[in-house]
N, C-alpha and C positions, 0 to 999 in steps of 0.2 A: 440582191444586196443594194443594187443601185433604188432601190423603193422606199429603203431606209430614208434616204435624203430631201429631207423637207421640203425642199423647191421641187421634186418630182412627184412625192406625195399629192402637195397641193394643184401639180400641172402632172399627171397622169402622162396623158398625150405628149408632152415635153421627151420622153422616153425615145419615142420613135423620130425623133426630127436632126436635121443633119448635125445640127449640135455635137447632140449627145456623140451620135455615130462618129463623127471626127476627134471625139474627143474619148472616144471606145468607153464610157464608163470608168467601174474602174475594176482594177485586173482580175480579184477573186471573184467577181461576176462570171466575169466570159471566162474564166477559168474553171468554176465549178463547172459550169453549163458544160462548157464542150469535155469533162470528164465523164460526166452522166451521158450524155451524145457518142465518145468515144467508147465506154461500155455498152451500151446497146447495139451499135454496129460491127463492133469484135463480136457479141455474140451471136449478131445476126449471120453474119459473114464464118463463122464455124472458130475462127481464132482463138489463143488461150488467151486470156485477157491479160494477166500479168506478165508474162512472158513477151506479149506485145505492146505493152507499159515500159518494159524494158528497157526495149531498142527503141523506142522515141525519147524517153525519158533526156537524155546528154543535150538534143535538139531541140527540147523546151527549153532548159537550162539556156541552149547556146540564142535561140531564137527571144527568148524574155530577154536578154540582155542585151541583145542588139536593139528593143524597143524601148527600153529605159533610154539609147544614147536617142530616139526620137524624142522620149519624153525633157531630155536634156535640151534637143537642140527647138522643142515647143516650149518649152522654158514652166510645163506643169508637173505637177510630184515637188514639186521645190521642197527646199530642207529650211530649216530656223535660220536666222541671223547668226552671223560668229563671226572673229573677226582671227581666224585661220587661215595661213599663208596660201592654203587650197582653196582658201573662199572665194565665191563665181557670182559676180554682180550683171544682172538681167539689165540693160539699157533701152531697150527697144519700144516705144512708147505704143508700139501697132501690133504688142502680145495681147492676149485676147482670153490669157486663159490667167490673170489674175496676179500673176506674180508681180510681186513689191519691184519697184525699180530700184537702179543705186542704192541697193540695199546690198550689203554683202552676205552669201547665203551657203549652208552646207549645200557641197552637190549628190545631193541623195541621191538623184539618177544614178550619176558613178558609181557613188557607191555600192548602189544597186547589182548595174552592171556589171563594173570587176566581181563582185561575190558570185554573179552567175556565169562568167568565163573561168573562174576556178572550181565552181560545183560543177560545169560541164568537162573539164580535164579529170575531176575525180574522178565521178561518172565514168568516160572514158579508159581510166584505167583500172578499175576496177572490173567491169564488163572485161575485158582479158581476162582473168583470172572464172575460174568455174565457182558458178554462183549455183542460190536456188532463183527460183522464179518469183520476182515481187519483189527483188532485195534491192535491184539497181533505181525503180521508178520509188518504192521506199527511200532510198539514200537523199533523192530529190527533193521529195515532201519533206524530208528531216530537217537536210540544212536550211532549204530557202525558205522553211518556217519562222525559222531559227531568224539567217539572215532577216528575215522581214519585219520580225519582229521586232528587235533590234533597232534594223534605222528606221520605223515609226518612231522610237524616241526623239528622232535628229529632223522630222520630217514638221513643217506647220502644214497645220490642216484649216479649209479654209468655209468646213461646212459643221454643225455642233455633231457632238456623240450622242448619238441617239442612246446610247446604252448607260452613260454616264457614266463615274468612277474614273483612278487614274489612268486606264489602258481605252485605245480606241478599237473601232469596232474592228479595223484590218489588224491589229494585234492579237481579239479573241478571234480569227479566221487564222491569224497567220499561226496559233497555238492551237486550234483541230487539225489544222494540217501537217504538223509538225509532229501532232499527236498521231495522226492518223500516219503517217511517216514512221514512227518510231514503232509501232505495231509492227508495220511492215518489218521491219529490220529485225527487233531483237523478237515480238511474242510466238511467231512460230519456231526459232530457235529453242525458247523457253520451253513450248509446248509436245518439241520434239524429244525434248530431254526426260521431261518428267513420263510421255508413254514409253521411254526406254526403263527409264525406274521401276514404272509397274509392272514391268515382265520379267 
């Protein structure tokens, strides 16, 4: 994803350099990668793969969200200007990742964040209750699709849409995954119903 962005495009090698690494890209990158990564080593390793999506699942939730409050206190992801009594004005003239100064700004981090300390309590209690296998790391991909999608509308972005139109490109990621979530959750419910019909 990160290839997308025309200063990487044009600087290839820019990928690799401490930059980037400190500034991890950005999250659906190293989030697809290390799902493809975490599937091939469940199966290498004998594991059921969604059953052990499962029980990580609450921990991404809980762990993305403690990285948004990094991304709060690097002062990048920043939200639009507004002039809401929650609005969080960046001062610090020795930030480095671009954000407007004295500007007063949604804190999309937060928002971020809080949405993922409440998908990780769902999460959590739902997992109590007797599930199938798929349903709990589906619940994840549902909401924080959802969520994501969401506060890109509240989020300024500080590189073009390669894709153009009104939605940016994290909104068509945060909508397959969200998509891909919602499979998990209701289509083999659907599909379990309809082979009980045929017999």
């Amino acid at each position: 994803m990160i290839a997308l962005d025309p200063e990487y495009r044009a600087h290839p090698m820019e990928i690799f350099t401490l930059a980037t690494l400190q500034s991890a890209g950005i999250f659906f990158g190293g989030f697809l990668l290390a799902l493809v990564f975490a599937y091939f080593y469940m199966r290498a390793q004998g594991l059921p793969v969604l059953a052990t999506s499962d029980i990580f699942a609450p921990g991404l939730a809980l762990g993305h969200g403690i990285g948004r409050l990094g991304c709060f206190a690097a002062g990048c992801c920043w939200g639009r200007p507004t002039h809401l009594p929650w609005a969080v004005t960046f001062n610090n003239p020795d930030a480095t990742t671009g954000v407007p100064l004295g500007v007063p700004l949604h804190p999309t981090q937060l928002y971020e964040a809080f949405a993922e300390g409440i998908i990780c309590l769902v999460l959590l209690h739902r997992m109590k209750r007797e599930h199938r296998d798929g349903l709990i790391i589906g619940m994840y991909l549902l909401l924080y699709g959802l969520v994501r999608f969401g506060v890109e509308f509240l989020r300024m972005h500080d590189a073009s849409n390669p894709l153009g139109g009104p939605l940016t490109l994290e909104q068509w990621l945060a909508l397959a995954v969200a998509a891909a979530g919602a499979w998990l959750v209701f289509m083999p419910r659907a599909e379990a119903r309809q082979a009980a019909l045929s017999h």
